[in-house]
PDB file of N, CA, C, O and CB in Angstrom:
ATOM      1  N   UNK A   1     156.816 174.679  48.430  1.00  0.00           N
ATOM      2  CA  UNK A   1     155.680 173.780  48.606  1.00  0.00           C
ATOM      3  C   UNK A   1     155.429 172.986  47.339  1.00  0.00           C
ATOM      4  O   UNK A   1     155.397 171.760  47.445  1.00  0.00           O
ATOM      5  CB  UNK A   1     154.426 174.562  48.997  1.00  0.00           C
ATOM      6  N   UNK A   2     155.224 173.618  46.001  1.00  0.00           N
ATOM      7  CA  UNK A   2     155.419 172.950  45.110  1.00  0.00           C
ATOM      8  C   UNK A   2     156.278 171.940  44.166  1.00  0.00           C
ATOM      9  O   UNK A   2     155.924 171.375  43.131  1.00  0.00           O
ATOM     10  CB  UNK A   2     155.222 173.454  44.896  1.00  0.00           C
ATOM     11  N   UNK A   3     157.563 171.894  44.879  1.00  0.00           N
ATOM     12  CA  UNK A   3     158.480 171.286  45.301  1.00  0.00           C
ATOM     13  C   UNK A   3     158.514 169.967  45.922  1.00  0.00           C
ATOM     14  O   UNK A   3     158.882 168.899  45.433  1.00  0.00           O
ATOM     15  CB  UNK A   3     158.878 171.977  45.899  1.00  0.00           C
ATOM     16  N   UNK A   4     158.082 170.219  47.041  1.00  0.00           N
ATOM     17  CA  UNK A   4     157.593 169.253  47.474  1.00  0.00           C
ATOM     18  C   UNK A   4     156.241 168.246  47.399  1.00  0.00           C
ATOM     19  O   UNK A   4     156.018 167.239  48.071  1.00  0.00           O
ATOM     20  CB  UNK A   4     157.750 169.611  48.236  1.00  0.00           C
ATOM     21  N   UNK A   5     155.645 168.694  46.638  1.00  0.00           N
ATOM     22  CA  UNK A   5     154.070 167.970  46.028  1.00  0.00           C
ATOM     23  C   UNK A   5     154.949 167.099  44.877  1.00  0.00           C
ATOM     24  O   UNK A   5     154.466 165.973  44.755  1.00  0.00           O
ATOM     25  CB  UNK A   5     152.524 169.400  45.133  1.00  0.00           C
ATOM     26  N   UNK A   6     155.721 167.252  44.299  1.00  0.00           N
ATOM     27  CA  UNK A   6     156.467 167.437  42.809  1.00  0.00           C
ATOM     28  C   UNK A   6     156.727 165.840  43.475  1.00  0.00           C
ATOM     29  O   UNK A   6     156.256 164.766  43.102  1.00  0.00           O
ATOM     30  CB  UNK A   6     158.065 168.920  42.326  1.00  0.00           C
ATOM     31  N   UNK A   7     157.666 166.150  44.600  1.00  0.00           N
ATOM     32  CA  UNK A   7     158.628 164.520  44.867  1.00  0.00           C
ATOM     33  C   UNK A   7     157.695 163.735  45.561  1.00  0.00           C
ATOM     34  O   UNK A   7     157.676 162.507  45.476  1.00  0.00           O
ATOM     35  CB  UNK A   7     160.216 164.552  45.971  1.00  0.00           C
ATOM     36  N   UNK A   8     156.940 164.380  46.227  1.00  0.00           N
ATOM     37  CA  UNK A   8     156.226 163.081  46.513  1.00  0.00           C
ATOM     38  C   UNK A   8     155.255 162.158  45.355  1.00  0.00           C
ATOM     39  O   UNK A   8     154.885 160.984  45.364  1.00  0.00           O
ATOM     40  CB  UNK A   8     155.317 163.486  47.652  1.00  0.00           C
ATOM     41  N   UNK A   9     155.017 163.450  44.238  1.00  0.00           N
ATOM     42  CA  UNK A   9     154.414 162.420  43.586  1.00  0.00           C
ATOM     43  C   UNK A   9     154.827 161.554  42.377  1.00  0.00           C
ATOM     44  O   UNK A   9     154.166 160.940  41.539  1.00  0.00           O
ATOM     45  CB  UNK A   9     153.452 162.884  43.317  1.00  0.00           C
ATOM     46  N   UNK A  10     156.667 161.781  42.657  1.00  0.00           N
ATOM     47  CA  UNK A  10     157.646 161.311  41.558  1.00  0.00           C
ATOM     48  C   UNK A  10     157.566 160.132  42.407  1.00  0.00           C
ATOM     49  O   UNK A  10     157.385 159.064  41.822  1.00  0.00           O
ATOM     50  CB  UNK A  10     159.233 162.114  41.168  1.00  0.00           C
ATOM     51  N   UNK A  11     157.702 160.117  44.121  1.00  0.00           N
ATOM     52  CA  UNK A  11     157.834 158.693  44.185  1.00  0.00           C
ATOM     53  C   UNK A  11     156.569 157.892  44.331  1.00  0.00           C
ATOM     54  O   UNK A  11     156.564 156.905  43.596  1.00  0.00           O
ATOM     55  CB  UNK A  11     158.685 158.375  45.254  1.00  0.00           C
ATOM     56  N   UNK A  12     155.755 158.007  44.895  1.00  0.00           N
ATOM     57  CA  UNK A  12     154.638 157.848  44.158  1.00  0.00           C
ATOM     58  C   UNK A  12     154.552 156.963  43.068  1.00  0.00           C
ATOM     59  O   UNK A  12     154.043 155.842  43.094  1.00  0.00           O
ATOM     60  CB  UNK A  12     154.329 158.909  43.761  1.00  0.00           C
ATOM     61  N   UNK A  13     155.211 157.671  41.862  1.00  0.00           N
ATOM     62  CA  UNK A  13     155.458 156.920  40.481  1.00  0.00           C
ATOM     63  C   UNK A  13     156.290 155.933  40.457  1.00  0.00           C
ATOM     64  O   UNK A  13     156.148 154.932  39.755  1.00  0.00           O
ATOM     65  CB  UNK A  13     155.933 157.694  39.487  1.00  0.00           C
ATOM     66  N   UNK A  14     157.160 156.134  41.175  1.00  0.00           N
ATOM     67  CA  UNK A  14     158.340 155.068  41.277  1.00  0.00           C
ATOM     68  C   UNK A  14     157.623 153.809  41.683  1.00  0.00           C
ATOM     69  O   UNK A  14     157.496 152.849  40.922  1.00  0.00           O
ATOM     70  CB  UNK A  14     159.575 155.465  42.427  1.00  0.00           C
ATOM     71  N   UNK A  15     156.936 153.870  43.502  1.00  0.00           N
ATOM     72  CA  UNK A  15     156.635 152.790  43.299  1.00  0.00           C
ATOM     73  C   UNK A  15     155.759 152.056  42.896  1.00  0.00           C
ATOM     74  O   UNK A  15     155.763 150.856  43.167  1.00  0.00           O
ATOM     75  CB  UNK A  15     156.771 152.540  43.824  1.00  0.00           C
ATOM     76  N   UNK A  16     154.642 152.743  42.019  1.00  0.00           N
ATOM     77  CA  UNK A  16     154.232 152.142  41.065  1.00  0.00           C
ATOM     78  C   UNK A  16     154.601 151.056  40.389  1.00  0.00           C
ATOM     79  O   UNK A  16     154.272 149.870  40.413  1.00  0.00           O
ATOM     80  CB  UNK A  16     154.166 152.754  40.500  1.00  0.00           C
ATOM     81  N   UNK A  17     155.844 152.129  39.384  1.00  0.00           N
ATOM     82  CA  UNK A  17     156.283 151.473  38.565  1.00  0.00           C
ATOM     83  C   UNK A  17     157.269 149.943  38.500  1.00  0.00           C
ATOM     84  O   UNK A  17     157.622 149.107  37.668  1.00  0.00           O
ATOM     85  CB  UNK A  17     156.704 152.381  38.150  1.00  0.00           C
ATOM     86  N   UNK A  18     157.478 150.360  40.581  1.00  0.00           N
ATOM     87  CA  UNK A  18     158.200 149.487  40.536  1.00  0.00           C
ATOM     88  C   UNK A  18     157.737 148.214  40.899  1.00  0.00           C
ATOM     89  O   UNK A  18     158.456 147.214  40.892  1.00  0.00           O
ATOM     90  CB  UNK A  18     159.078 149.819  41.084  1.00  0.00           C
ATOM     91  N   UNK A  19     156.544 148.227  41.220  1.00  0.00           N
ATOM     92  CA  UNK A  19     155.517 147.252  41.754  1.00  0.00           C
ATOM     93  C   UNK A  19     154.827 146.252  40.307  1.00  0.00           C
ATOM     94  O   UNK A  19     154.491 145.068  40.279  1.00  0.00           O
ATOM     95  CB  UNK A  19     154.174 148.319  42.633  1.00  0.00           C
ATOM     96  N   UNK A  20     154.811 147.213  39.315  1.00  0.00           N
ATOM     97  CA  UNK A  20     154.415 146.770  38.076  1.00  0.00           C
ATOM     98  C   UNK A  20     155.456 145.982  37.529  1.00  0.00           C
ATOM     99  O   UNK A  20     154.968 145.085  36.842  1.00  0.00           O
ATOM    100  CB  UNK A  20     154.054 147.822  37.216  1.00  0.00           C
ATOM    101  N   UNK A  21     156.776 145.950  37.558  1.00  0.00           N
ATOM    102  CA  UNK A  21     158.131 145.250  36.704  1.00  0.00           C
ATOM    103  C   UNK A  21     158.446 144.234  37.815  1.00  0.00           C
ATOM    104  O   UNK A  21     158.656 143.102  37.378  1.00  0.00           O
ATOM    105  CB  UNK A  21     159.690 146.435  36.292  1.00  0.00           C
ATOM    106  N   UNK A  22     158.536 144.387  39.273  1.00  0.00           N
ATOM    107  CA  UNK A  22     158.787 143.450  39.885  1.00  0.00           C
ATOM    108  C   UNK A  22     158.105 142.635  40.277  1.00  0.00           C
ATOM    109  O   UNK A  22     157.041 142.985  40.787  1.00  0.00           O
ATOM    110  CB  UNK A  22     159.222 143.660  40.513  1.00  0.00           C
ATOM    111  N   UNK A  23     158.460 141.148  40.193  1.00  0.00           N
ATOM    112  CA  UNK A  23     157.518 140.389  40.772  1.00  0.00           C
ATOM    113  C   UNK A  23     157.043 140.468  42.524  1.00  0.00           C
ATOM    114  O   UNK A  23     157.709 141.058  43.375  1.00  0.00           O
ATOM    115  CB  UNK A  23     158.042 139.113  40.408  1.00  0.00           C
ATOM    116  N   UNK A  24     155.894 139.811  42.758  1.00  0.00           N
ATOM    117  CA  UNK A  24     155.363 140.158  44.310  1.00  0.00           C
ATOM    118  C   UNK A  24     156.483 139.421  44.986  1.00  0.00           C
ATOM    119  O   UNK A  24     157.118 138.516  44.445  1.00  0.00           O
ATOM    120  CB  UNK A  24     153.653 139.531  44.824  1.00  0.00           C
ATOM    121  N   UNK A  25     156.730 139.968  46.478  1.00  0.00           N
ATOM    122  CA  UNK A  25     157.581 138.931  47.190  1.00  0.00           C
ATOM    123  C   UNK A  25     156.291 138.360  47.694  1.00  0.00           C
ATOM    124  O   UNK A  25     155.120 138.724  47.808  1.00  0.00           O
ATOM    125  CB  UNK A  25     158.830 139.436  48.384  1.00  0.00           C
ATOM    126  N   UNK A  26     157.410 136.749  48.077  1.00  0.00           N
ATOM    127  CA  UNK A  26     156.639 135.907  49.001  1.00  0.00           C
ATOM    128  C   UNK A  26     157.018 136.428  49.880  1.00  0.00           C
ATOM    129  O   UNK A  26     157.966 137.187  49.674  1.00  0.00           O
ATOM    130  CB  UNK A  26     156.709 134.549  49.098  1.00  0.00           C
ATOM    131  N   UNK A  27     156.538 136.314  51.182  1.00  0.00           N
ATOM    132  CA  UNK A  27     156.937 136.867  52.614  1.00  0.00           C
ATOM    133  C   UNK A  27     157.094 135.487  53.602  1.00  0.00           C
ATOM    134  O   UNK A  27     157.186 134.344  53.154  1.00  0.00           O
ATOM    135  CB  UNK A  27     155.609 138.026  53.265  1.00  0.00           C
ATOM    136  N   UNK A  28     157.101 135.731  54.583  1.00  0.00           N
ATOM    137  CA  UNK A  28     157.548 134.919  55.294  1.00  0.00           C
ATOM    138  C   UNK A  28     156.965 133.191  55.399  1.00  0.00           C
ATOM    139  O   UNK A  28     156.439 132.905  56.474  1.00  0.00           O
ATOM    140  CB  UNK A  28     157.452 135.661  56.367  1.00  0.00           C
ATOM    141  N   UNK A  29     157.024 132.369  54.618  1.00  0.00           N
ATOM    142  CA  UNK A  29     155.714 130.930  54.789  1.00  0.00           C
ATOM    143  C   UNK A  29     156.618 129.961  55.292  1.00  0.00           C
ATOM    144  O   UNK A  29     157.798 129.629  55.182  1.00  0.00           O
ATOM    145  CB  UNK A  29     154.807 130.162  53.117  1.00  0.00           C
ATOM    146  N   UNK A  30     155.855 129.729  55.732  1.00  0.00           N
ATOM    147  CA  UNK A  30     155.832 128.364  56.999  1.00  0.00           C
ATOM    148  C   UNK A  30     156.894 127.724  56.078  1.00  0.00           C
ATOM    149  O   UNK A  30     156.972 127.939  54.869  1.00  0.00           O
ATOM    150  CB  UNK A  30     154.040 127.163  57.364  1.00  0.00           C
ATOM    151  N   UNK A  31     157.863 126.752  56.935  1.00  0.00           N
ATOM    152  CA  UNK A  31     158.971 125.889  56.231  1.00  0.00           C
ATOM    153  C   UNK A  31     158.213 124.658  56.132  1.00  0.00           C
ATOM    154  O   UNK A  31     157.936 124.138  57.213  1.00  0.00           O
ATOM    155  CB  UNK A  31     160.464 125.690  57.062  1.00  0.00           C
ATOM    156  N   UNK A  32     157.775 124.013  54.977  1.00  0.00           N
ATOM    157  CA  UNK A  32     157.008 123.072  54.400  1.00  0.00           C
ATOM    158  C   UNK A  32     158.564 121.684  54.364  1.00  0.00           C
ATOM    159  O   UNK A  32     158.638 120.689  53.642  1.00  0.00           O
ATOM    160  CB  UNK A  32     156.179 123.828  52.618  1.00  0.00           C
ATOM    161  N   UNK A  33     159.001 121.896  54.819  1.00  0.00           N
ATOM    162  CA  UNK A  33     160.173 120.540  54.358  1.00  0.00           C
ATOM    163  C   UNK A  33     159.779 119.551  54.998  1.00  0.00           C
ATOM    164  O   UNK A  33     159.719 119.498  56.226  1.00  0.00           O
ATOM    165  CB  UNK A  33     161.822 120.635  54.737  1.00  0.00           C
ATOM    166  N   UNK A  34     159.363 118.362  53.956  1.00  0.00           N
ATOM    167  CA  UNK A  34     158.794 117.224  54.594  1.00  0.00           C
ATOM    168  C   UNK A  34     160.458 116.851  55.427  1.00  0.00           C
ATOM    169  O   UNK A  34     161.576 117.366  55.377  1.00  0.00           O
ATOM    170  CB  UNK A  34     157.986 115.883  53.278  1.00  0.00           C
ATOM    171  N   UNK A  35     159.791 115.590  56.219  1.00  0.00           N
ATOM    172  CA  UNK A  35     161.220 114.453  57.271  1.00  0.00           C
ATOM    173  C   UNK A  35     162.069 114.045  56.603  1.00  0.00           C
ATOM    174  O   UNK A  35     163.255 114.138  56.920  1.00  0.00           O
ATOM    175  CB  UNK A  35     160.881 112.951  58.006  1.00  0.00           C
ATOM    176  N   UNK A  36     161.563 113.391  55.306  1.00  0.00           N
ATOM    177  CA  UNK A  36     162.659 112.672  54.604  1.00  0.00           C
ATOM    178  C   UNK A  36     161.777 111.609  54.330  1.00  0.00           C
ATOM    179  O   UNK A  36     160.565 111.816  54.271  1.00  0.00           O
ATOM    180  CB  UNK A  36     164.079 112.303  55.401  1.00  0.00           C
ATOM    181  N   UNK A  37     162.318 110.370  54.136  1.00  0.00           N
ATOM    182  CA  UNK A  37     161.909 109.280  53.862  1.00  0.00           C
ATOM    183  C   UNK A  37     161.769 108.390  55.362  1.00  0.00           C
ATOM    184  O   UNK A  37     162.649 108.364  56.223  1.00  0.00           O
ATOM    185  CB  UNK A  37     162.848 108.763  52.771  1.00  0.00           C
ATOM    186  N   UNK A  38     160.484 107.699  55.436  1.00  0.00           N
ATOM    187  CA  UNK A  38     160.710 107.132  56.961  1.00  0.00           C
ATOM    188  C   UNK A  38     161.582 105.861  56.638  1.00  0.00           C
ATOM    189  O   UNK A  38     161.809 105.401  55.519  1.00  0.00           O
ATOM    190  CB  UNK A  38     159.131 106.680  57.881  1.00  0.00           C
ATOM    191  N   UNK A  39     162.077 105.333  58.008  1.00  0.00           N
ATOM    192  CA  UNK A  39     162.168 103.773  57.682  1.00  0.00           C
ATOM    193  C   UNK A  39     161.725 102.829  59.126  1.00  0.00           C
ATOM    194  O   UNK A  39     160.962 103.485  59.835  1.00  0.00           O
ATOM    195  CB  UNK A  39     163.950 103.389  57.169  1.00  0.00           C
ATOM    196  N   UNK A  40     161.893 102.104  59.422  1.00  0.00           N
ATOM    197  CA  UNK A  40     161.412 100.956  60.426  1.00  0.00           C
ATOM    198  C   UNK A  40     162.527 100.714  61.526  1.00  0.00           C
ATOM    199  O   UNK A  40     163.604 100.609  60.939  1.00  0.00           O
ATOM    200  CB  UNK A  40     161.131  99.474  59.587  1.00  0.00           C
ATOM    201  N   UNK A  41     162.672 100.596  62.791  1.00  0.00           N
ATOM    202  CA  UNK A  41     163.232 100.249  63.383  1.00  0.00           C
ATOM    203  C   UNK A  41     163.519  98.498  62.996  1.00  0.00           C
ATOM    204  O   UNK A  41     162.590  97.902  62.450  1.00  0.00           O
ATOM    205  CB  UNK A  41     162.713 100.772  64.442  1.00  0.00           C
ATOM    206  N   UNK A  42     164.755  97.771  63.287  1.00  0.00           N
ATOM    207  CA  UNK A  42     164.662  96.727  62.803  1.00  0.00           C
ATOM    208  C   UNK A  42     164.431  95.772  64.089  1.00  0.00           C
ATOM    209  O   UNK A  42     164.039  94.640  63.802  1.00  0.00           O
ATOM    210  CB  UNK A  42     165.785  96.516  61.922  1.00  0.00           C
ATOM    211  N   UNK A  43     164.602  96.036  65.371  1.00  0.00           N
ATOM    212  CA  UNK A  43     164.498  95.555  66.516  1.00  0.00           C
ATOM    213  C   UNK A  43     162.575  95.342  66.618  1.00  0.00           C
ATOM    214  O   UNK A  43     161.856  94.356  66.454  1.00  0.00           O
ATOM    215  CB  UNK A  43     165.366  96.673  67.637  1.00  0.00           C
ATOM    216  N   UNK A  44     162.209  97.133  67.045  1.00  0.00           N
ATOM    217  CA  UNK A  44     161.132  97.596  67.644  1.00  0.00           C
ATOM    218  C   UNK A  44     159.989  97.884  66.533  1.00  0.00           C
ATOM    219  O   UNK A  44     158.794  97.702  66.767  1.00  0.00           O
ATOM    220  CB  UNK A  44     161.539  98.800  68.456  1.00  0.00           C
ATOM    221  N   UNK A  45     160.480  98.341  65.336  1.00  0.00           N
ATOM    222  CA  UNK A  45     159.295  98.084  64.554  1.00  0.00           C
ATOM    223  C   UNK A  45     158.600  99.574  64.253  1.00  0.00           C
ATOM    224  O   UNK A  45     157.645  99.873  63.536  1.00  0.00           O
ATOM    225  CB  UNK A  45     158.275  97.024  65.406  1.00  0.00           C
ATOM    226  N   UNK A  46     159.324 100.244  64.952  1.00  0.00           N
ATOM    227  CA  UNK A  46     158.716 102.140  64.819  1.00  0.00           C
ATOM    228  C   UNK A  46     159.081 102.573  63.795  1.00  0.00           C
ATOM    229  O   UNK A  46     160.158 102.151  63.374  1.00  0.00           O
ATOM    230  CB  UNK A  46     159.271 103.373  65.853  1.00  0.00           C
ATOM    231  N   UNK A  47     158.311 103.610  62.972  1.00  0.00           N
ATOM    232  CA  UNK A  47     159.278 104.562  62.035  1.00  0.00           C
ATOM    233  C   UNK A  47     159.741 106.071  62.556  1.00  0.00           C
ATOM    234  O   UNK A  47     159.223 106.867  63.339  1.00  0.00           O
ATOM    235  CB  UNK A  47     158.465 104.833  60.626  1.00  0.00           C
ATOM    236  N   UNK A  48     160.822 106.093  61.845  1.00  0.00           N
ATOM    237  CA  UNK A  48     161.166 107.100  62.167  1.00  0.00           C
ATOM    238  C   UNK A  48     161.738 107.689  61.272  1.00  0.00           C
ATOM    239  O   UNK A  48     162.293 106.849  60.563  1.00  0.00           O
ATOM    240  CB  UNK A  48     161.688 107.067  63.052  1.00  0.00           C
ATOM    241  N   UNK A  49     162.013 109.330  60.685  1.00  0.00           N
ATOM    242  CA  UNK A  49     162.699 109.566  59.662  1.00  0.00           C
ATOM    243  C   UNK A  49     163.951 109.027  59.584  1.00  0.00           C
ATOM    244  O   UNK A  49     164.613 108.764  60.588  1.00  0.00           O
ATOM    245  CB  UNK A  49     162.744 110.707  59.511  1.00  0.00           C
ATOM    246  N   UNK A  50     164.425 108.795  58.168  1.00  0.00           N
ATOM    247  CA  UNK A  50     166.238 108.187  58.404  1.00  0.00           C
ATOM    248  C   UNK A  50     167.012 108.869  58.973  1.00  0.00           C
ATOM    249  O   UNK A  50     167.898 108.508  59.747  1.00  0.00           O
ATOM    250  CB  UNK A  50     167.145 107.968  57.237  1.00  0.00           C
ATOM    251  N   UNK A  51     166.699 110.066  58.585  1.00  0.00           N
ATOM    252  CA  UNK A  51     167.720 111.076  58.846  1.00  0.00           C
ATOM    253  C   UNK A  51     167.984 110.998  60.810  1.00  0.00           C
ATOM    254  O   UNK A  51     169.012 111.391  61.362  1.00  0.00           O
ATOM    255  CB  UNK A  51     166.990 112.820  58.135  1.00  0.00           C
ATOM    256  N   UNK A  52     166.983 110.505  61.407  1.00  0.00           N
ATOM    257  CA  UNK A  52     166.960 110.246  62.487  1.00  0.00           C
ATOM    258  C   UNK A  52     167.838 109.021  63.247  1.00  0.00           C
ATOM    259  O   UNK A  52     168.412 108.871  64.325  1.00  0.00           O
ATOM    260  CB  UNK A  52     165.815 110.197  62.542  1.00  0.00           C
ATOM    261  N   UNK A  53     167.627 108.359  62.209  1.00  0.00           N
ATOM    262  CA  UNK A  53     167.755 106.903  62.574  1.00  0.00           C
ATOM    263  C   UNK A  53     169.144 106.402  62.347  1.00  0.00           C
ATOM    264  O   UNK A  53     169.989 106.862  61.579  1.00  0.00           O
ATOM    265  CB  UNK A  53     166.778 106.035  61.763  1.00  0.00           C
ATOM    266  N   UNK A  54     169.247 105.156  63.324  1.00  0.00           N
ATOM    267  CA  UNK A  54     170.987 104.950  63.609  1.00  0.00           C
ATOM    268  C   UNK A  54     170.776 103.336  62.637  1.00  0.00           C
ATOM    269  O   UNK A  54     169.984 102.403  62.771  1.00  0.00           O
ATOM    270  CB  UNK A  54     171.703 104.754  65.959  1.00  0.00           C
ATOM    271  N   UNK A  55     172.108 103.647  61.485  1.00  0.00           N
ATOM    272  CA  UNK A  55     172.309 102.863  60.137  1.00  0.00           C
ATOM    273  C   UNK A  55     173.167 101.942  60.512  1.00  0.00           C
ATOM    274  O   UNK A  55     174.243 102.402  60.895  1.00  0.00           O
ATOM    275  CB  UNK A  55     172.854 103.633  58.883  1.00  0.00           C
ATOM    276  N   UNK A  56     173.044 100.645  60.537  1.00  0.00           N
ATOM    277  CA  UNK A  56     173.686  99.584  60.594  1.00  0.00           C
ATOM    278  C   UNK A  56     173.200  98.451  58.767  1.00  0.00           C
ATOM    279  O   UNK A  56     172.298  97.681  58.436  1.00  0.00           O
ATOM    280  CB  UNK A  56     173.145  98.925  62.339  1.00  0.00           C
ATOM    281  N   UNK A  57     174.627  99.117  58.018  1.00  0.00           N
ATOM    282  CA  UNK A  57     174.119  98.298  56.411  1.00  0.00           C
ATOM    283  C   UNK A  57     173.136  98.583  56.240  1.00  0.00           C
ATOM    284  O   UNK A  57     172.754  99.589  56.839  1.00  0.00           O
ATOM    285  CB  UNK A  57     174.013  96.807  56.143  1.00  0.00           C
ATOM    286  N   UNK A  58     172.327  97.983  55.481  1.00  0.00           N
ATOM    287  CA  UNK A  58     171.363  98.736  55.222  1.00  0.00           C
ATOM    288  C   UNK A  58     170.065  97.992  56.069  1.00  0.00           C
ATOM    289  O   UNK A  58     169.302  97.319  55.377  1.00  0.00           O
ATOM    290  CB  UNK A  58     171.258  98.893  53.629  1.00  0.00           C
ATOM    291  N   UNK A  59     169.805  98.082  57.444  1.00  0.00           N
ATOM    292  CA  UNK A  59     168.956  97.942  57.854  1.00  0.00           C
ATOM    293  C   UNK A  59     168.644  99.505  59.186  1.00  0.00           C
ATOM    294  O   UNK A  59     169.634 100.214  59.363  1.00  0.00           O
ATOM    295  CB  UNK A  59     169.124  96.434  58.165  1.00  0.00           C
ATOM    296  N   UNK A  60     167.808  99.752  59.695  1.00  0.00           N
ATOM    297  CA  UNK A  60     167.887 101.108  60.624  1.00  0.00           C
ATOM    298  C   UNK A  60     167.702 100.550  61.729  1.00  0.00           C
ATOM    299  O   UNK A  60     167.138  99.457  61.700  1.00  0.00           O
ATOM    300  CB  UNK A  60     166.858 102.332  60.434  1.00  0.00           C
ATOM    301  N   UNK A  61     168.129 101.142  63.095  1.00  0.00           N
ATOM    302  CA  UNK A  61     166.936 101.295  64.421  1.00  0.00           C
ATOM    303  C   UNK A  61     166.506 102.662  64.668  1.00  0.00           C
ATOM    304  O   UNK A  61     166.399 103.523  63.796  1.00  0.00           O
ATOM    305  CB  UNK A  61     167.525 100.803  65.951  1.00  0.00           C
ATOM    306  N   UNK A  62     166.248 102.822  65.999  1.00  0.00           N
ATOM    307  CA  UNK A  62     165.718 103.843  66.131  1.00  0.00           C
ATOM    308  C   UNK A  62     166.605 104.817  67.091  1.00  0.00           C
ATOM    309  O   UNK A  62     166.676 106.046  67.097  1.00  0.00           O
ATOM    310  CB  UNK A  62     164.441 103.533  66.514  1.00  0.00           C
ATOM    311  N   UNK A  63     167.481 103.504  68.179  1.00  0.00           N
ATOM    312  CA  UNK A  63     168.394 104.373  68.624  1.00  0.00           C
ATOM    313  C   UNK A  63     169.695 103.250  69.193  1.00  0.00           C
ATOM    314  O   UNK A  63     169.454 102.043  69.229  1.00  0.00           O
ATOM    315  CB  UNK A  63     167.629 105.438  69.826  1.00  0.00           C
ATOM    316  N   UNK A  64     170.538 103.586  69.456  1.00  0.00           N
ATOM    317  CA  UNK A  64     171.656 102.759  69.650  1.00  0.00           C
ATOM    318  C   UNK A  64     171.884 101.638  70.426  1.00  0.00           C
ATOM    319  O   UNK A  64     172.737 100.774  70.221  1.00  0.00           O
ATOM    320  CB  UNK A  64     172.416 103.375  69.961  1.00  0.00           C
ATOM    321  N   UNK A  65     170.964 101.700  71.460  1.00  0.00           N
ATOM    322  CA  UNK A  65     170.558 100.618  72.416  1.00  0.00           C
ATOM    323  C   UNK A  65     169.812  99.459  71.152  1.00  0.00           C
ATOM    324  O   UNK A  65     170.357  98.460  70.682  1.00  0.00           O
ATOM    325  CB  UNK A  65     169.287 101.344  73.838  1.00  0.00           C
ATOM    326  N   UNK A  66     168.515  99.962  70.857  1.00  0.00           N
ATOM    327  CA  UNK A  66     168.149  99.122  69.703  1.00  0.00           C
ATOM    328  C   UNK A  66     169.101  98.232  68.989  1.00  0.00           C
ATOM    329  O   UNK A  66     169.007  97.009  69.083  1.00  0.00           O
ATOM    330  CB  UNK A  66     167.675  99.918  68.778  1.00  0.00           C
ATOM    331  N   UNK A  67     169.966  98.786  68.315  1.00  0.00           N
ATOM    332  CA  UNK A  67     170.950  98.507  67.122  1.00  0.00           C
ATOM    333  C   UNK A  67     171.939  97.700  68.355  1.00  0.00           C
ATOM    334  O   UNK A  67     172.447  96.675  67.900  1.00  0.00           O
ATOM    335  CB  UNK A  67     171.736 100.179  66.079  1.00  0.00           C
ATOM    336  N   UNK A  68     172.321  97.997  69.919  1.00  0.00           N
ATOM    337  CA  UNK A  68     173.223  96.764  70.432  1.00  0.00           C
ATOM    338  C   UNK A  68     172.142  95.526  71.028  1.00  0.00           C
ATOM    339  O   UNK A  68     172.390  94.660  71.867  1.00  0.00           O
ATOM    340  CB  UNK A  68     174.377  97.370  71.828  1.00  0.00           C
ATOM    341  N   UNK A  69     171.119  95.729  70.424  1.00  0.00           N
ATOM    342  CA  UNK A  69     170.126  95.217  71.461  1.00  0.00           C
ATOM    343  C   UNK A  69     169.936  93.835  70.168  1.00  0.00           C
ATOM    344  O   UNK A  69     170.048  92.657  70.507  1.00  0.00           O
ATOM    345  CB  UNK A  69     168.444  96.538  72.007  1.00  0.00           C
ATOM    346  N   UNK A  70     169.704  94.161  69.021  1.00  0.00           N
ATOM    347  CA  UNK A  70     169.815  92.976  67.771  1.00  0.00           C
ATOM    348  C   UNK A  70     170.833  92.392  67.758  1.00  0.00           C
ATOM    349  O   UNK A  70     170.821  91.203  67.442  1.00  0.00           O
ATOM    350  CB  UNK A  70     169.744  93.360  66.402  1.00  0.00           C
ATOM    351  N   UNK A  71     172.071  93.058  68.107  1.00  0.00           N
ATOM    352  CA  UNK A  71     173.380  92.132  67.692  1.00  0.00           C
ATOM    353  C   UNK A  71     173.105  91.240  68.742  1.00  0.00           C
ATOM    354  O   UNK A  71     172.652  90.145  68.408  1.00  0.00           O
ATOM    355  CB  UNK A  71     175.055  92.822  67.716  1.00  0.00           C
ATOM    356  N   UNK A  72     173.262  91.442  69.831  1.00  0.00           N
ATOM    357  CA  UNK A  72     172.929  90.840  70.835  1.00  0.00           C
ATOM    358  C   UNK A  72     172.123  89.507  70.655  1.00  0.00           C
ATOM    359  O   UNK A  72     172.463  88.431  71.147  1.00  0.00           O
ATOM    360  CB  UNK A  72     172.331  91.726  71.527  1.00  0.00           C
ATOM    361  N   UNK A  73     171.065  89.710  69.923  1.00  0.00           N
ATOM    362  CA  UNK A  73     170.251  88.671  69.286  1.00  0.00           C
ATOM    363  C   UNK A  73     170.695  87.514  68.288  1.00  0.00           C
ATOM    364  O   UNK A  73     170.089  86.461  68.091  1.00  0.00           O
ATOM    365  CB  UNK A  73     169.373  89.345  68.646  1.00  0.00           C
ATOM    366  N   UNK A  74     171.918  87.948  67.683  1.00  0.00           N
ATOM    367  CA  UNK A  74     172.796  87.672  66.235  1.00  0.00           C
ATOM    368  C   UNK A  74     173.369  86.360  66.775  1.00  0.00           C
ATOM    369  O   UNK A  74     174.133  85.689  66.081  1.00  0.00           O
ATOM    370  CB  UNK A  74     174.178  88.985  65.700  1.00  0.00           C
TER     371      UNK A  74
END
């Protein structure tokens, strides 16, 4: 029995000690990653993140119809 009082209160100490040297975890937080940078459809005029958006040189649309829909205009 005394034995066993012994380890529990070795660990006990442990994690103390180990709580004291290690830093806290963060736990699980929300994924904060903004879109990116927006930009403008060049047809329609919407934003949308780039990363979204269909690149013709350096102007954007928003989706591929858009982008045949300007040439079209050209």
């Amino acid at each position: 029995m005394r034995i066993l009082l012994i380890l529990i209160a070795l660990a006990i100490i442990v994690m103390l000690v180990k709580r004291m040297w290690l830093p806290p975890r963060t736990g699980s937080q929300p994924d904060k990653r903004l879109p990116g940078e927006m930009v403008r459809c060049g047809h329609c005029g919407i934003y949308l993140p780039e990363q979204e958006a269909v690149r013709d040189g350096d102007r954007y649309f928003c989706s591929k119809e858009h982008l045949d829909a300007d040439h079209g205009n050209s």
